[in-house]
C-alpha positions as CSV (number, residue, x, y, z in Angstrom):
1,X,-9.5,9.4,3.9
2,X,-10.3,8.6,0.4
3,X,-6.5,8.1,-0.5
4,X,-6.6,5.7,2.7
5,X,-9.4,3.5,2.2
6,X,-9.0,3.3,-1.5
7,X,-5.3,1.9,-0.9
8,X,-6.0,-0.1,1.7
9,X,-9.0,-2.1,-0.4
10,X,-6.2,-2.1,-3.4
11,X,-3.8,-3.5,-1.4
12,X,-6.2,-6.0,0.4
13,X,-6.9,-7.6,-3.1
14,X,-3.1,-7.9,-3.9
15,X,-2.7,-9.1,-0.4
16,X,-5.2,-12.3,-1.1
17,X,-3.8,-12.9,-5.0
18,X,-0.2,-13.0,-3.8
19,X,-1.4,-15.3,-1.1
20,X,-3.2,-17.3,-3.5
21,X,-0.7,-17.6,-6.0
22,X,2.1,-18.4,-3.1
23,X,4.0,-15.8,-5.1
24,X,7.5,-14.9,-3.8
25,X,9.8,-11.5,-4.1
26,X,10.7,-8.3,-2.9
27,X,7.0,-6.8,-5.1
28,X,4.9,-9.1,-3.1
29,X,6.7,-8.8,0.4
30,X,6.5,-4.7,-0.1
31,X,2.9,-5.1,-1.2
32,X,1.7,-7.7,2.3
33,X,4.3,-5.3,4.3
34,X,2.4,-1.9,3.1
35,X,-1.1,-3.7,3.6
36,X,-0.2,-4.3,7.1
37,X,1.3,-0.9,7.9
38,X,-2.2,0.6,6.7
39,X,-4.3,-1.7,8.2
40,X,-2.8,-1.9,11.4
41,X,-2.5,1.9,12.6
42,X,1.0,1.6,14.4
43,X,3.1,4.1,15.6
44,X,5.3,3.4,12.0
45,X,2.1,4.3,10.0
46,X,2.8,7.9,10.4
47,X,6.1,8.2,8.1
48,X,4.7,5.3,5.9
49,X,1.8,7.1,4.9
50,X,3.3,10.2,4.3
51,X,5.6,8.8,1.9
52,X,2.8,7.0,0.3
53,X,0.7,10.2,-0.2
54,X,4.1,11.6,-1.3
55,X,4.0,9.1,-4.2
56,X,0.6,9.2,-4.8
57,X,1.0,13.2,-5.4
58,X,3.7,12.7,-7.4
59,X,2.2,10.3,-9.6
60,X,-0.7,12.2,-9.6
61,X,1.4,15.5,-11.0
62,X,2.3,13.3,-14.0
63,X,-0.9,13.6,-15.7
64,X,-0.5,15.7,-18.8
């Protein structure tokens, strides 16, 4: 839960910056596509946030 609401919040304030800044690009579009995967519960979600909490892990076992 705290992996879920913490992205979704981090991804809600990229979401309005790239709107603002009318920025274009694959970063932005897999940013706004991610932000509306999380925030919109579909039947996708499922696989999407696995492989998110995959990364997240990994990322995580990085850390010296």
């Amino acid at each position: 839960m705290a992996v879920n609401l913490s992205a979704i919040l981090l991804l809600g304030i990229a979401a309005v910056f790239i709107v603002k800044a009318k920025a274009g690009g694959i970063g932005p579009a897999v940013v706004l596509f991610l932000f509306g995967f999380f925030t919109a519960g579909t039947g996708a979600d499922g696989p999407i946030r696995d492989l998110c909490a995959s990364v997240f892990d990994f990322l995580a076992s990085l850390r010296p």
